[in-house]
C-alpha positions in Angstrom: 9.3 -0.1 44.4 5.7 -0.2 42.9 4.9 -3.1 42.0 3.5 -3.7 38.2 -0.1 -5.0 38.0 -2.0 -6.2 34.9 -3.8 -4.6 32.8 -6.4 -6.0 32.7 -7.5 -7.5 35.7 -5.1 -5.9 38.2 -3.1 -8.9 39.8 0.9 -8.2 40.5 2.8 -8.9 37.5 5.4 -12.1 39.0 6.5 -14.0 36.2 9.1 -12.9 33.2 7.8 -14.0 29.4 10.9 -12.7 28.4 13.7 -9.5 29.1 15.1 -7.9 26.4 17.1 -5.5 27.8 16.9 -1.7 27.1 15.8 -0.2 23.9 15.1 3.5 22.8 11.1 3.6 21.4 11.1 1.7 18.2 9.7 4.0 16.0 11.3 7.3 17.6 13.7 7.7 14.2 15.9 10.6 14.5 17.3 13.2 11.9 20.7 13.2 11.0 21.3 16.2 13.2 19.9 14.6 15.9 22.5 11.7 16.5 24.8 13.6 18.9 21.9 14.0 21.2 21.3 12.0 24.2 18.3 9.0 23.6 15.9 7.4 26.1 16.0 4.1 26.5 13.1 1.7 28.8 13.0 -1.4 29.5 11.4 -4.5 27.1 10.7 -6.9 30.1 7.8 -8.5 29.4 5.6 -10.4 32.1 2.8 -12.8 32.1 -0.4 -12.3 34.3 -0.9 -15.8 36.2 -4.5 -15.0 36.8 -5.8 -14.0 33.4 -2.5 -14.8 30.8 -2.6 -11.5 29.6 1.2 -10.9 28.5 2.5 -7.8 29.0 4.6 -4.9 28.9 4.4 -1.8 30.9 3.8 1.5 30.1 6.9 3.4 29.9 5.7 6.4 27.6 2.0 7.6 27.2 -0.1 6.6 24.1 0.2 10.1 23.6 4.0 10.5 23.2 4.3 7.7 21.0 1.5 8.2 18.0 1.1 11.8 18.1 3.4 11.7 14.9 3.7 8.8 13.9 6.0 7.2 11.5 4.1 4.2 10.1 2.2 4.7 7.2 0.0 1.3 6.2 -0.3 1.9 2.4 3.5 1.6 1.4 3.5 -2.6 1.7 1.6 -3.6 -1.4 1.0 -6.7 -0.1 -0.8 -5.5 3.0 -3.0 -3.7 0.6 -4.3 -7.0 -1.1 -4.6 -8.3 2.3 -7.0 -5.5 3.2 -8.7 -5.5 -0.5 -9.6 -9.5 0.1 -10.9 -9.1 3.0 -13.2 -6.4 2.2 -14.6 -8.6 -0.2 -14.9 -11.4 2.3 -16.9 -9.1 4.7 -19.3 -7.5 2.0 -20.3 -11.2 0.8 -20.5 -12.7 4.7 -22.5 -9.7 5.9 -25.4 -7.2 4.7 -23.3 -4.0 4.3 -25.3 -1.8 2.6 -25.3 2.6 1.7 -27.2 2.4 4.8 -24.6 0.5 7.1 -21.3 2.1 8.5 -18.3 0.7 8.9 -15.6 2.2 11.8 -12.2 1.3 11.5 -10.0 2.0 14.9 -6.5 3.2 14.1 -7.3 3.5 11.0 -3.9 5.1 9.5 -4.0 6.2 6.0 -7.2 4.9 4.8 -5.1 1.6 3.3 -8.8 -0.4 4.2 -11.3 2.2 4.3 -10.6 3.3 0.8 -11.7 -0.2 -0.3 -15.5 -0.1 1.5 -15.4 3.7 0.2 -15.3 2.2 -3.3 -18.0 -0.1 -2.7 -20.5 2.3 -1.8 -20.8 1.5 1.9 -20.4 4.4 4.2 -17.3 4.6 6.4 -15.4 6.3 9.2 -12.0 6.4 10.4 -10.6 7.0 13.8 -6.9 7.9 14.1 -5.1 9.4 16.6 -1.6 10.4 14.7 -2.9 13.9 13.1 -0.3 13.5 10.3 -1.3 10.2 9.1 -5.1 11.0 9.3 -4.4 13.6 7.3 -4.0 11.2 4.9 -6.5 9.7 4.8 -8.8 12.7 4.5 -6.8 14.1 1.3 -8.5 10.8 -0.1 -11.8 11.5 1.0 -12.2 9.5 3.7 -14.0 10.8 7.1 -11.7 10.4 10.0 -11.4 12.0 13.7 -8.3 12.0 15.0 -8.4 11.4 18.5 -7.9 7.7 21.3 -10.9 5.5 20.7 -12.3 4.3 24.3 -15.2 5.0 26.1 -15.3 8.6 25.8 -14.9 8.8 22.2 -17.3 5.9 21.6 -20.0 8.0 23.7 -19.2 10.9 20.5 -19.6 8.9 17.8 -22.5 6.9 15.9 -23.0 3.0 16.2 -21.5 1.1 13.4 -22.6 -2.4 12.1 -18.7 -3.2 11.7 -16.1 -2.4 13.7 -12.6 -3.1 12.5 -9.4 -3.0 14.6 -6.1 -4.5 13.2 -2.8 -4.4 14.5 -4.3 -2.1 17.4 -6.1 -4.4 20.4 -1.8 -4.9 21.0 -1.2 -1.1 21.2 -3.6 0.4 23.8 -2.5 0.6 27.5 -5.8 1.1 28.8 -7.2 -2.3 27.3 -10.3 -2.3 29.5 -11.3 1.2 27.9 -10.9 0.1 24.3 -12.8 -3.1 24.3 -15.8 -1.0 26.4 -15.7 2.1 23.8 -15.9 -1.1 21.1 -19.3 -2.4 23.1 -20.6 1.1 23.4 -19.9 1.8 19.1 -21.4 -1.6 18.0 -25.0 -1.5 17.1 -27.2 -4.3 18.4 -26.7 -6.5 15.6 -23.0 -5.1 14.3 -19.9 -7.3 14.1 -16.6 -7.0 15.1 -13.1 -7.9 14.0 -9.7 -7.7 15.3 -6.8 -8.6 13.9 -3.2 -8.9 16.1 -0.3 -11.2 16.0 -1.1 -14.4 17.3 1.4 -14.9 20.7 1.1 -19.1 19.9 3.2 -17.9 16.4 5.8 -15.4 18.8 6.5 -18.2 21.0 7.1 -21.4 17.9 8.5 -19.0 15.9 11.1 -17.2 18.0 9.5 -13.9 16.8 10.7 -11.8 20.1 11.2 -8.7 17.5 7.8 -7.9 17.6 8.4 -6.4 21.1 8.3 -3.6 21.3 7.2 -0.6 23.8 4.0 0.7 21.4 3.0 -2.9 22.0 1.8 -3.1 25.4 0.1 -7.0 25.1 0.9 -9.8 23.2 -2.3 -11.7 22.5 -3.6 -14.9 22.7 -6.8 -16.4 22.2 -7.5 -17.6 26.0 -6.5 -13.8 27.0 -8.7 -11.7 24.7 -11.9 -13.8 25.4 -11.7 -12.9 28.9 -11.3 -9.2 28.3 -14.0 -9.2 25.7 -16.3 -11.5 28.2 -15.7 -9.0 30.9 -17.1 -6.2 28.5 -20.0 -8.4 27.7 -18.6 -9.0 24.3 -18.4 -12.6 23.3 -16.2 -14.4 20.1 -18.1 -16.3 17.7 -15.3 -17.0 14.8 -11.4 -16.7 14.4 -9.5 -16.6 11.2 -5.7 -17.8 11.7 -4.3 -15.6 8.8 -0.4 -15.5 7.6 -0.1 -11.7 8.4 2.9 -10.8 10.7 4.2 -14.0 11.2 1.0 -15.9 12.2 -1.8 -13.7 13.6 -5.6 -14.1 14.3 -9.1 -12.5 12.9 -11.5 -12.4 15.8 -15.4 -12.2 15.3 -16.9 -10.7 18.4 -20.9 -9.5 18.5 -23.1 -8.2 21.9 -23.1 -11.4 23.9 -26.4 -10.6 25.7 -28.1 -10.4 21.7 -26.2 -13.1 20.1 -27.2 -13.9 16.5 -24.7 -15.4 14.9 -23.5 -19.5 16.4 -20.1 -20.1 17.6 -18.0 -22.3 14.9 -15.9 -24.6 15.0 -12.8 -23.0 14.0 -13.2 -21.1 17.4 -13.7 -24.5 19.3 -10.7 -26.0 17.5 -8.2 -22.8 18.5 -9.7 -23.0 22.4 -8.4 -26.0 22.6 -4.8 -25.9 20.6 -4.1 -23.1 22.7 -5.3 -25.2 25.8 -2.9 -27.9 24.3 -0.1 -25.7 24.5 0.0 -25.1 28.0 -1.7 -21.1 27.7 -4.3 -21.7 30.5 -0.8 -23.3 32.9 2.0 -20.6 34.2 4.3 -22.5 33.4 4.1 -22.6 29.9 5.3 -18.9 29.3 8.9 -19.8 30.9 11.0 -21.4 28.3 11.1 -18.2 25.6 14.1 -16.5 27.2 16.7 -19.7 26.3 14.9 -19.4 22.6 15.8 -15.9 22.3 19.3 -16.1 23.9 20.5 -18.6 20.9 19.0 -16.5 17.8 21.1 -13.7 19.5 24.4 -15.5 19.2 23.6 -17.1 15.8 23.0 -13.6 13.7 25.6 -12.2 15.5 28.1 -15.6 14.7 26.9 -14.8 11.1 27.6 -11.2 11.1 31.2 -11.5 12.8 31.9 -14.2 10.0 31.1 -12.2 7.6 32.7 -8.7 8.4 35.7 -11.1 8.7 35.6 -12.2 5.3 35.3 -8.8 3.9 31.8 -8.5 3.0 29.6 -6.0 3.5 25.8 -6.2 4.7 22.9 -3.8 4.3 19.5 -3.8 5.8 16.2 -4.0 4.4 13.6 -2.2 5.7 13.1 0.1 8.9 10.3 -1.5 10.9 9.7 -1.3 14.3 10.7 -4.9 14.9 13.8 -4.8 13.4 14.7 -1.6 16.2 14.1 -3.9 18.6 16.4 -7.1 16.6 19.3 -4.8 16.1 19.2 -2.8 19.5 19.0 -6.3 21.5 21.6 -7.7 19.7 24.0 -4.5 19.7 24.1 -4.2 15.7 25.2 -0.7 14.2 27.0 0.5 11.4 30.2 -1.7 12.5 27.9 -4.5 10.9 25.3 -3.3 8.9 26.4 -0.2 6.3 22.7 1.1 6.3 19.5 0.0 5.6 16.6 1.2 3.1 12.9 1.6 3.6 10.4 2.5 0.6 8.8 4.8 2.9 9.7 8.9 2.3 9.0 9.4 5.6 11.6 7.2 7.3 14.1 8.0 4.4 17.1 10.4 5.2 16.7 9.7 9.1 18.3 7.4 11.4 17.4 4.5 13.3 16.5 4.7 16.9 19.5 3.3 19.8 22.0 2.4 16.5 21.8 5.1 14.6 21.9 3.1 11.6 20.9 5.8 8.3 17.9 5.0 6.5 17.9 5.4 2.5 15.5 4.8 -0.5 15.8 1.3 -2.2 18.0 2.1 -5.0 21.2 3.0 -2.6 20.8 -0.8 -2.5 21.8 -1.0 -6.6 24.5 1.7 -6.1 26.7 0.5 -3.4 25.6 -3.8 -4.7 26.5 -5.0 -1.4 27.4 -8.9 -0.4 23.9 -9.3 1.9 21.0 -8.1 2.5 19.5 -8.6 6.1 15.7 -8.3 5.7 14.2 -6.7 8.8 10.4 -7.3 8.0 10.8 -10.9 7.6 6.6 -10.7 7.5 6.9 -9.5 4.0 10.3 -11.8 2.7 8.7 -13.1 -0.4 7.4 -9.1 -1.4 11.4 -8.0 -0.3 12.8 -10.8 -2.2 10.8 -10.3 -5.4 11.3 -6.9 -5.6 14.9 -6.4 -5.0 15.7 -10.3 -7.1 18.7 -7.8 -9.2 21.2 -8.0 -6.2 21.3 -11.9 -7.9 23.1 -9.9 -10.8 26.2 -9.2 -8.8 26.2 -12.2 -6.8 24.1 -10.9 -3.8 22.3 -12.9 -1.1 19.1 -12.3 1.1 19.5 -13.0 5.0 16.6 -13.7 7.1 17.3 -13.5 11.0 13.5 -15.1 12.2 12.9 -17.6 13.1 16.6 -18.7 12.6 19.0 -17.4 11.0 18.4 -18.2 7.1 20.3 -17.1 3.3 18.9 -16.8 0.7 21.0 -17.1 -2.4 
């Protein structure tokens, strides 16, 4: 048997973060003629690097496979948008982004943030490798190559002044060859940040859903400075922002021309993390027993409920709620259906359960008992929007951190 070595610096993967079992790709969706046909399922056994506290998952299908067509599309969550739209403002007020700057956004889907530096006049280019959501993006004007970001592609394009990554530093296998294309693409003086879910936030908030197999690392502070170190890349700020649970901004410039003085927000995180054990092996052990109990509670909840004679629906088709409902064996024996805003995802079924997928307003049609909200990262948006199942006596269920209604 091979044995599994880190991605980043190459030491043998010994120690489990936590073992989910086996679960079909999270955003392979399937159309209804499609759910007689036999599915692939890998394995969501994360590790933990004891050498550089990189956690980790293998790679079980090839970047390629899993976003040449991809399913996500940023632009449908409004409240992602306002997210993006604020700090756009931020950046143009902390930094002199001018017609004569250009900013490069990596995995930069549909244009959600680009549009907004578009707008103010500041020069911009996308780089996306799904072709269809690209495509996108380029109906709306905005320049975009759709190809991997890493070395090779770095060499092909211009330097930019700001580099944006989010939701992406998680999603490459070849980690060391995204962080050096990102030192080759930065001018001498450019900026970059990253955003990604913070793994201190997974771990307090029981948020094991997020694993998934298009996220090969889960990220910490103490991990991502050594990888950006080792690329001659060094931190100089971090933003903790409420985005997916908990995540962090990074602010990373050339570390042999630094301009810009560390902060203290940066010295502050260094040592929470530090705190909580992320520089010992030992603190990565204790997950598995969290995970085991929010297993047993939804399900407690569900069986209780199907017993009464209620029926549930889901909200929402993310990725993380694949992962929620395969690990804890939840089909249409609990949850009728569920409903995404997102055309793309509508009319097809869920990967592993097999779950359909319909637009919102099935929701008003069929006025179900519950409603099990599967991106708990956007409750409040979920909650405000669908507030009429209130009409017919309807409640919200939340299954992160614990289970939680919502009447």
């Amino acid at each position: 048997m091979t044995t599994t070595r880190c991605r980043f610096c190459n030491t043998p993967l010994q120690h489990t973060f936590v073992d989910l079992g086996m679960s079909p790709i999270s955003n392979a969706y399937l159309k209804p003629d499609q759910g007689q046909e036999m599915e692939r399922f890998y394995p969501l056994h994360v590790r933990v690097c004891h050498n550089c506290f990189l956690v980790q998952l293998p790679e079980f299908q090839s970047p390629q496979e899993i976003f040449s067509d991809y399913a996500y599309f940023s632009s449908y969550s409004e409240s992602w948008l306002q997210h993006c739209q604020a700090y756009v403002a931020q950046m143009l007020v902390d930094y002199p982004l001018h017609s004569g700057s250009l900013v490069m956004e990596l995995a930069s889907n549909d244009g959600y943030l680009l549009q907004f530096f578009q707008k103010a006049g500041i020069p911009v280019l996308g780089v996306e490798p799904a072709a269809n959501v690209a495509e996108v993006a380029r109906s709306k004007g905005i320049p975009t190559e759709v190809r991997f970001f890493g070395v090779e592609t770095a060499r092909q394009l211009p330097q930019a002044d700001l580099i944006i990554g989010n939701n992406v530093l998680a999603h490459v296998p070849d980690i060391n060859d995204f962080v050096g294309g990102i030192a080759l693409a930065l001018a001498p003086a450019g900026v970059i940040t990253m955003e990604f879910p913070h793994l201190l936030r997974l771990i307090q908030n029981n948020q094991f859903d997020t694993i998934y197999h298009e996220h090969f690392s889960y990220l910490s502070l103490t991990a991502v400075e050594a990888v950006f170190a080792h690329h001659k890349l060094a931190l100089f700020h971090v933003d903790e922002i409420p985005t997916h649970g908990g995540s962090l901004r990074i602010y990373a410039q050339h570390a042999e021309s630094p301009t810009r003085p560390t902060t203290q927000a940066l010295l502050d995180l260094r040592k929470t993390e530090q705190a909580a054990g992320f520089d010992q092996i030992e603190a990565y052990g204790s997950f598995q027993k969290r995970v085991h109990q929010t297993k047993r509670d939804l399900l407690k909840f569900l069986i209780a409920a199907k017993e009464a004679g209620q029926s549930i629906v889901g909200y929402g088709a993310p990725a993380k709620g694949n992962t929620l409902l395969n690990y804890c064996g939840i089909r249409e024996d609990f949850l009728d259906y569920t409903v995404d805003r997102s055309p793309h995802k509508q009319g097809h079924l869920l990967p592993g359960t097999h779950i359909p997928i319909h637009a919102p307003e099935k929701i008003f049609e069929t006025r179900p008992d519950y409603v099990l909200i599967l991106p708990w990262n956007i409750r409040e948006e979920i909650v405000s929007k669908m507030s009429r199942i209130r009409e017919w006596g309807g409640k919200f269920v939340v299954p992160i951190p614990t289970v939680e209604i919502i009447p």
